[in-house]
C-alpha positions in Angstrom: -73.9 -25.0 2.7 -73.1 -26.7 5.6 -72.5 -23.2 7.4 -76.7 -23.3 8.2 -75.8 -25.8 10.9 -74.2 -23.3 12.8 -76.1 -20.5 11.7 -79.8 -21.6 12.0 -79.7 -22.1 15.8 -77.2 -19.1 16.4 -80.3 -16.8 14.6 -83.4 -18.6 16.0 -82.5 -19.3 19.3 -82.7 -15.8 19.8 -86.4 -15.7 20.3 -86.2 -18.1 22.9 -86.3 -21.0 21.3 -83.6 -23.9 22.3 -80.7 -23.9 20.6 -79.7 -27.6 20.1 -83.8 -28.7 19.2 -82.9 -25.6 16.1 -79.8 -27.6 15.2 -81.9 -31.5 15.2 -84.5 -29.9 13.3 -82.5 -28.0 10.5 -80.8 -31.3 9.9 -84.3 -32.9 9.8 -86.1 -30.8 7.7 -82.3 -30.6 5.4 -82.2 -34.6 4.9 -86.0 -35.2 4.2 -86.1 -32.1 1.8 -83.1 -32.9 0.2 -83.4 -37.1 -0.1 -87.1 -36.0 -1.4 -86.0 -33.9 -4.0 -83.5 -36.3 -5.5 -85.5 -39.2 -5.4 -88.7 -37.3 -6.3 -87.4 -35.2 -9.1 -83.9 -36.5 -9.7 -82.2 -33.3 -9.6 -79.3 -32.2 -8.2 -80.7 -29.6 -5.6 -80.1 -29.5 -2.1 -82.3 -28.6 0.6 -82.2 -26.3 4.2 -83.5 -23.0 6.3 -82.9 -20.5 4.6 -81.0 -17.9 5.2 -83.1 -14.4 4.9 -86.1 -16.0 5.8 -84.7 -17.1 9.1 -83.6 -13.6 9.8 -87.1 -12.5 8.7 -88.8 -15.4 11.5 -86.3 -13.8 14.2 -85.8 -10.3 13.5 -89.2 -9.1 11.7 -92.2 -11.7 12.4 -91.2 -12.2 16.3 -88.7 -9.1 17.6 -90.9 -6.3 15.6 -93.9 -7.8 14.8 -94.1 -9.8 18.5 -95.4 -12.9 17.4 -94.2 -15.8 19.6 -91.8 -18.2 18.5 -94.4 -21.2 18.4 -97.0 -18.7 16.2 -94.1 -18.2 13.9 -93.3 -21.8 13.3 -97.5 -22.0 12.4 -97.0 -19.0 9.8 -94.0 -21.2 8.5 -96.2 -24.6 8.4 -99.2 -22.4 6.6 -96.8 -20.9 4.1 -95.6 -24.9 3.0 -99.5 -25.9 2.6 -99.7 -23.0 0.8 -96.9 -23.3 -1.5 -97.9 -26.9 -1.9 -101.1 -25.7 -3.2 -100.4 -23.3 -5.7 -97.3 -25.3 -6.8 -100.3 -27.8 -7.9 -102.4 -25.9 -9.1 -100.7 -23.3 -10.9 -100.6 -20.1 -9.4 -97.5 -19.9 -8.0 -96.8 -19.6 -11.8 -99.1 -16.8 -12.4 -97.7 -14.9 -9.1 -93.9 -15.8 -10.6 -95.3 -14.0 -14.2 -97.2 -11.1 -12.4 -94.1 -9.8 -10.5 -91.6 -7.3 -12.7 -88.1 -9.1 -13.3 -86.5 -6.1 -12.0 -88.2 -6.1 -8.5 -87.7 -10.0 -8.3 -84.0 -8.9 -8.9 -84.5 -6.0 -5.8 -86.2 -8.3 -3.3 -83.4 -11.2 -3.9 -80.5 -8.0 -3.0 -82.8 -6.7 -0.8 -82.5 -9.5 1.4 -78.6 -9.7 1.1 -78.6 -6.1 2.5 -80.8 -7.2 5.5 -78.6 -10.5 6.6 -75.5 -8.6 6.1 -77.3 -5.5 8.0 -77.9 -7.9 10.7 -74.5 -9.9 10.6 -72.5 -6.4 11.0 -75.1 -5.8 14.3 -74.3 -9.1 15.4 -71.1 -8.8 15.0 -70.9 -5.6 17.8 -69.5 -3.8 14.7 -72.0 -1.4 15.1 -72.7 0.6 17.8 -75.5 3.0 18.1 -74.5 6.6 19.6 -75.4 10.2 19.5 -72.6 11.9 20.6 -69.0 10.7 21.7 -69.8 10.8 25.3 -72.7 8.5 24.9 -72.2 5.2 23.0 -75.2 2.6 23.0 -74.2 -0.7 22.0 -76.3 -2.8 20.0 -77.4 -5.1 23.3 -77.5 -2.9 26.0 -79.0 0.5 27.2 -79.3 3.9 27.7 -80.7 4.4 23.8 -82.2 7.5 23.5 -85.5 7.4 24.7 -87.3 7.8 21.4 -85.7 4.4 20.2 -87.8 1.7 19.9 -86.5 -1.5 20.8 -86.7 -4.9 20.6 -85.1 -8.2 22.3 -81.5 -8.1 20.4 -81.3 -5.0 18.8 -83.0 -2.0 17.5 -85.8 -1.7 14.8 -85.6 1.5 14.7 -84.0 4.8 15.7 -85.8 8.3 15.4 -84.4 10.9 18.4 -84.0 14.3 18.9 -80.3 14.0 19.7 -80.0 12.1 16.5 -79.0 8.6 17.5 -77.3 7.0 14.5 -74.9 3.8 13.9 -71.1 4.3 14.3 -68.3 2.1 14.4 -67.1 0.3 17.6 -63.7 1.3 18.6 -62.7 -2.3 18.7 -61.8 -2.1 22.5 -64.5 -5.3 23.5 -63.0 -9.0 22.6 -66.2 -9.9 21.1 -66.2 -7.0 18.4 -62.2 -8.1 17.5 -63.2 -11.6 16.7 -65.8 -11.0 14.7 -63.3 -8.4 12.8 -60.8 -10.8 12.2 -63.3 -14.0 11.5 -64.2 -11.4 8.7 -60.7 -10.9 8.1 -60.5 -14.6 7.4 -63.8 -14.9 5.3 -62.8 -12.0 3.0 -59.4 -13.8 3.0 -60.6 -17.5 1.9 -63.6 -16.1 -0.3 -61.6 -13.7 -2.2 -58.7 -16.9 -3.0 -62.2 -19.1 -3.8 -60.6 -21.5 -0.9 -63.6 -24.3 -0.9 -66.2 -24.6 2.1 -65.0 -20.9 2.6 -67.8 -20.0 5.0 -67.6 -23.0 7.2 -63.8 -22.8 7.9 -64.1 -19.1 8.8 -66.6 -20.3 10.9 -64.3 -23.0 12.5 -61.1 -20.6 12.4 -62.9 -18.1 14.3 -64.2 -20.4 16.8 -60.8 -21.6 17.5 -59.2 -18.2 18.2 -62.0 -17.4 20.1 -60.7 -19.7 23.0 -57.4 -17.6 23.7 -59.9 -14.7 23.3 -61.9 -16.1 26.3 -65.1 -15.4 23.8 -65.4 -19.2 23.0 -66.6 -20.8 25.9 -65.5 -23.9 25.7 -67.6 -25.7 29.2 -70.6 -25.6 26.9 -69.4 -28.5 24.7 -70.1 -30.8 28.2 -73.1 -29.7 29.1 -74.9 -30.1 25.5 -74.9 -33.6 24.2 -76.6 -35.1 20.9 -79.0 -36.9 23.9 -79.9 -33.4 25.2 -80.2 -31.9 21.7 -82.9 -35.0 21.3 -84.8 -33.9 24.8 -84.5 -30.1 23.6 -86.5 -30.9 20.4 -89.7 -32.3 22.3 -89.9 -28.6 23.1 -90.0 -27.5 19.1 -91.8 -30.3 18.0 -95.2 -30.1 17.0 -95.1 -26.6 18.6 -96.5 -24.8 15.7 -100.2 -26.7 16.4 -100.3 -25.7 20.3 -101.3 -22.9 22.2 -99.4 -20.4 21.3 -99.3 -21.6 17.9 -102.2 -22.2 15.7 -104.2 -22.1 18.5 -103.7 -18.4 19.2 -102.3 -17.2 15.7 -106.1 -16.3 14.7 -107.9 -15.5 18.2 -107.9 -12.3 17.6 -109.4 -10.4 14.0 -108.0 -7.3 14.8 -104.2 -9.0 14.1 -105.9 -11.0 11.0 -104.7 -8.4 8.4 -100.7 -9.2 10.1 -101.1 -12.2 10.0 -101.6 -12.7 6.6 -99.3 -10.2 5.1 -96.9 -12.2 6.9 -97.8 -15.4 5.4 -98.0 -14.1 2.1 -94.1 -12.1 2.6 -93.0 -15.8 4.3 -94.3 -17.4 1.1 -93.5 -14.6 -1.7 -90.0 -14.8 -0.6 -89.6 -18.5 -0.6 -91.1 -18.7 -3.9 -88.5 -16.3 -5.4 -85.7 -18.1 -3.5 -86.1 -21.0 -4.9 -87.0 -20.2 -8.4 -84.2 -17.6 -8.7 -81.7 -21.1 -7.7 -83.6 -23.0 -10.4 -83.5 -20.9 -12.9 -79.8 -19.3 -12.2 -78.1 -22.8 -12.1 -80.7 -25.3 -14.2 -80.7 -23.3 -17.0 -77.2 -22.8 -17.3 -76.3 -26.4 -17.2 -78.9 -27.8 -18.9 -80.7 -29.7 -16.1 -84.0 -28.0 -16.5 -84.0 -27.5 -20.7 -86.4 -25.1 -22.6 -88.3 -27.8 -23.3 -89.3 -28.6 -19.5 -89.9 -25.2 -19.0 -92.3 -25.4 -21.1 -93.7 -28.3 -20.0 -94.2 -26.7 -16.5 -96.1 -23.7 -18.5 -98.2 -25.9 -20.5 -98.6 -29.1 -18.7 -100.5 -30.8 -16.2 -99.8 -32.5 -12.8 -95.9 -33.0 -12.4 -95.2 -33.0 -16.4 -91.8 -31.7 -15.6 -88.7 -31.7 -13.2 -89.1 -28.2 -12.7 -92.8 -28.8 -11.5 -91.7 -31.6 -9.1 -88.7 -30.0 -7.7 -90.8 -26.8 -7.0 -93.2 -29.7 -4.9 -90.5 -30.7 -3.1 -89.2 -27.5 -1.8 -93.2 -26.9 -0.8 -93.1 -29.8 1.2 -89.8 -29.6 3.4 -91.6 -25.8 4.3 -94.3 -27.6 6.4 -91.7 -30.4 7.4 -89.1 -28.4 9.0 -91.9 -26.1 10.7 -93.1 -29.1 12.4 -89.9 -29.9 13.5 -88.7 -26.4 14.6 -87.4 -24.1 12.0 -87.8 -21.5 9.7 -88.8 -21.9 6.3 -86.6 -24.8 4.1 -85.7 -23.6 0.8 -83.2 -24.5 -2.0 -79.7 -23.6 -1.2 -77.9 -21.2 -4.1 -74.9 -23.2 -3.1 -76.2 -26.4 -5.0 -74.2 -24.9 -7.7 -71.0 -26.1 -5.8 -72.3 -29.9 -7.0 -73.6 -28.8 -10.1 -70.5 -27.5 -10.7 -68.5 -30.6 -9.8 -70.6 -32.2 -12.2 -74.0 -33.8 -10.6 -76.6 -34.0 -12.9 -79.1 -35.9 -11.1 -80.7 -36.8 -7.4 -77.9 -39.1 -6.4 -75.7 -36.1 -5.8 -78.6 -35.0 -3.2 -79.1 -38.3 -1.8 -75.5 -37.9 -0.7 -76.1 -34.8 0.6 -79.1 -35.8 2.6 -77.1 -38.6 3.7 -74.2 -36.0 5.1 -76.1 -33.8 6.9 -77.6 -37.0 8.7 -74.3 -37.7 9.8 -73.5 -34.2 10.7 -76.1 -34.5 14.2 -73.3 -36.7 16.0 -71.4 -33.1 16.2 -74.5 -31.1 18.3 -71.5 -30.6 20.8 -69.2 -29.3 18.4 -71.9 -26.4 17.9 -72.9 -25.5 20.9 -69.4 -23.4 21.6 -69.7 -21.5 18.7 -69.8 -17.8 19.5 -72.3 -15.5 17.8 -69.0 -13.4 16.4 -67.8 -16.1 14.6 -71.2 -16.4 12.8 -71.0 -12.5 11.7 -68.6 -12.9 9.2 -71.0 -15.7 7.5 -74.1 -13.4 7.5 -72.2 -10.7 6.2 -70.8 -12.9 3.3 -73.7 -14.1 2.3 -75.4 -10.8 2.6 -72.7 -9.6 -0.3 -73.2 -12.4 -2.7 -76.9 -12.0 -3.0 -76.2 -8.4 -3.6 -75.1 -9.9 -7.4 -78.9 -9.8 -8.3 -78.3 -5.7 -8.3 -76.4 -6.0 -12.0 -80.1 -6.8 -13.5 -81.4 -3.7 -12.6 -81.3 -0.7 -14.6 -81.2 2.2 -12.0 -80.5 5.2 -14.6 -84.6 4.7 -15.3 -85.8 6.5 -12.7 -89.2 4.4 -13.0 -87.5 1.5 -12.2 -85.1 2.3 -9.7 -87.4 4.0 -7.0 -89.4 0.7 -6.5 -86.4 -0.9 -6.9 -85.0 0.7 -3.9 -88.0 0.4 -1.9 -87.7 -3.7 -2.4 -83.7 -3.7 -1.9 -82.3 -0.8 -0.3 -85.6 0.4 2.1 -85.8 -3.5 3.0 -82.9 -3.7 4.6 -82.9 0.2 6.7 -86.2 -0.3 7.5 -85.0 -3.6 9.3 -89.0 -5.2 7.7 -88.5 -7.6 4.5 -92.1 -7.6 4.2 -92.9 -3.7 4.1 -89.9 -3.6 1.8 -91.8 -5.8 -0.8 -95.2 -4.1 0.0 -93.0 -0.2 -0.5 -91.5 -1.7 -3.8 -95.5 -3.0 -5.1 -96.8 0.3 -3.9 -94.5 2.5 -5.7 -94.2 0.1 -8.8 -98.2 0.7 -9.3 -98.4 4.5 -8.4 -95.7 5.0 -11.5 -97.4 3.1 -13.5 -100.5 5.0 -12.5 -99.1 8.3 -13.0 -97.3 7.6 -16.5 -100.5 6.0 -18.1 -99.3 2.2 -18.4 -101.4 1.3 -15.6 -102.9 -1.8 -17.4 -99.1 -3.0 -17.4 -99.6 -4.1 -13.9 -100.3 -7.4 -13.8 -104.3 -7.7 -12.1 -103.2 -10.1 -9.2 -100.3 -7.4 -8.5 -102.9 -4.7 -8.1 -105.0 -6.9 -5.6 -101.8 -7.7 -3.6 -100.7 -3.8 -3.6 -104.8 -2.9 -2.4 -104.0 -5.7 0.6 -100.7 -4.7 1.4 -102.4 -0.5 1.3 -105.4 -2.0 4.0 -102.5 -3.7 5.8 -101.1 -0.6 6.6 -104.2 1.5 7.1 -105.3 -1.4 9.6 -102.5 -1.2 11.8 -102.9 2.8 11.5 -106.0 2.6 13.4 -105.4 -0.1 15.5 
């Protein structure tokens, strides 16, 4: 998992925010997550920004939804405080138990299809053009004038000349790389070579150099001191103006601002418990019986309930710091699977990535193209969640295309969950089994419905 150190500041620093304060404060928000949930609930788990959520804070919340960077990080901070809260009390329970397996399944592939949407965009893969004399590329203009745009790439594309995405002819340096760093991930993945993702990362990096798409003068001018003085920037940026201070000044954005709290939280929440359940089950480090003490109990009667706590609290942690939401890496399973059992193996961990801020450097002179391979990686192994849907019922597999497919083309994780609730309730309505809708799933499909009609009239 150690790939998130190059990959958190590569996507965040995109909406202006500095690139070495991202590193400090992924490693922060990694080691006190992490140490907290092995000593807490002595459990295996490691901790860090995730990744899909910190494509949502760049791509969605701030390029299409134009939040600042600093209001983001106070969404992020709200959506811990929240998770803490219903993580105490309950709820999050109750929301986990109102949402259809099957869409939980969607939204988890949904979000592969989006980061490996955007690592194929990163990558200069993709070009966008509308005839063979006129090729827009993914960073620079003419796009047709219909397009709407956004800092980095395109939301959307909707022309009368029909602008649509087509392959790069493989003519610009930075477009190779990123071809043959995918080369090399497909290469090491496929022969299940371990820390696959991280040595594509550094193997691409390398050839870079000859490439000339490395630049190698930026190692000098970034130092682990500088990366310290770029983090005053991030820190405690989430409570300033912008920030919290202008994230509710005006009511008119109130109904945003919330449905992006709640699609900040909702995906977290399934994150985390999809790692939980996927790996502690299977092993036996969360048994029936603590699952069923999390159901039934009270307070932290379980390690299920406790690790759950400490995932809500490195949320608000890292956001303080300077990051996207911290979640519970998937990729625990590599320990779990070497046989740790209990919170030692994430003390160690914690203690790693600690170590891992002497090499700020080191990450500075990695080139977006050698990240592309990594997103698009990723992307494909959280497309696995697809197998647990049944798409010959048609009743299931039109929301589950909303919350999967439409997520990731509509470039919008958030109006991919609210398409997937929307549908999920109208077929219900229209075959009669509408009182098989959970009631809080109804009340968060009528919100997500006065979302939309808001920003209609406004």
């Amino acid at each position: 998992m150690s790939y998130i150190l190059f990959v958190n500041p590569s996507v965040l620093s995109q909406t202006g925010m500095p690139s070495q304060a991202v590193f400090l404060a992924t490693i922060v928000a990694s080691v006190i997550g992490t140490a907290f949930m092995g000593l807490f609930a002595n459990v295996p788990y490691a901790l860090a920004p995730g990744m899909g959520l910190n494509a949502f804070f760049t791509y969605t919340v701030v390029f299409a939804l134009g939040f600042k960077w600093q209001e983001a990080l106070a969404l992020v901070f709200i959506c811990g405080l929240i998770n803490i809260t219903i993580t105490v009390t309950k709820v999050r329970k109750m929301i986990i138990t109102a949402i259809p397996e099957a869409l939980q399944h969607a939204m988890g592939a949904g979000i592969g299809v989006f980061v490996a949407y955007i690592g194929l965009k990163n990558a200069n893969i993709l070009q966008f053009t509308s005839d063979a004399s006129s090729i827009a590329t993914i960073n620079e203009k003419p796009y047709s004038a219909a397009a709407t745009h956004f800092k980095g790439g395109v939301t959307s594309v909707v022309s009368n000349g029909g602008i649509v995405p087509a392959l790069v002819n493989f003519t610009q340096s930075g477009a190779l790389l990123a071809l043959i760093g995918l080369f090399i991930a497909i290469i090491l993945v496929v022969k299940k070579v371990p820390g696959a993702i991280i040595l594509t990362i550094i193997l691409t990096t390398i050839i870079g150099i000859p490439m000339g798409v490395t630049n190698l003068h930026l190692a000098s001018a970034n130092s682990l001191g500088n990366a310290f003085h770029q983090l005053g920037t991030t820190f405690g940026a989430a409570f300033g103006n912008p920030g919290m201070g202008s994230l509710f000044s005006s009511t008119g954005r109130l109904p945003l601002v919330l449905m992006t709290i709640f699609a900040f939280s909702f995906s977290d929440t399934f994150d985390t418990l999809g790692t939980f359940i996927g790996t502690g089950r299977r092993t036996g480090i969360f048994s029936d019986k603590d699952m069923s003490d999390m159901e039934n109990g009270k307070g932290f009667s379980s390690k299920m309930d406790k690790a759950l706590f400490a995932d809500s609290i490195a949320t608000s942690i890292g956001a303080i710091f300077g990051t996207s939401n911290t979640t519970t890496y998937v990729e625990s399973s590599a320990g779990i699977g070497a046989g740790g059992r209990t919170g030692l193996t994430s003390v160690t961990v914690a203690v790693l990535f600690l170590i891992s801020a002497l090499f700020a450097p080191i990450i500075s002179i990695v080139p977006t193209q050698a990240i592309a391979p990594a997103l698009i990686l990723v992307g494909i192994e959280m497309l696995g969640s697809f197998k647990n849907i049944d798409w010959t019922d048609i009743t299931a597999a039109i929301p589950a295309f909303m919350a999967s497919i439409f997520m990731g083309l509509c470039y919008n994780i958030s109006y991919g969950i609210a398409a997937a609730f929307i549908t999920y309730c109208l077929i219900k309505l229209i075959t009669g089994k509408a009182k098989d809708v959970h009631p809080i799933l109804w009340v968060v499909t009528i919100l997500f419905v006065a979302n939309f009609v808001v920003l209609a009239i406004i």
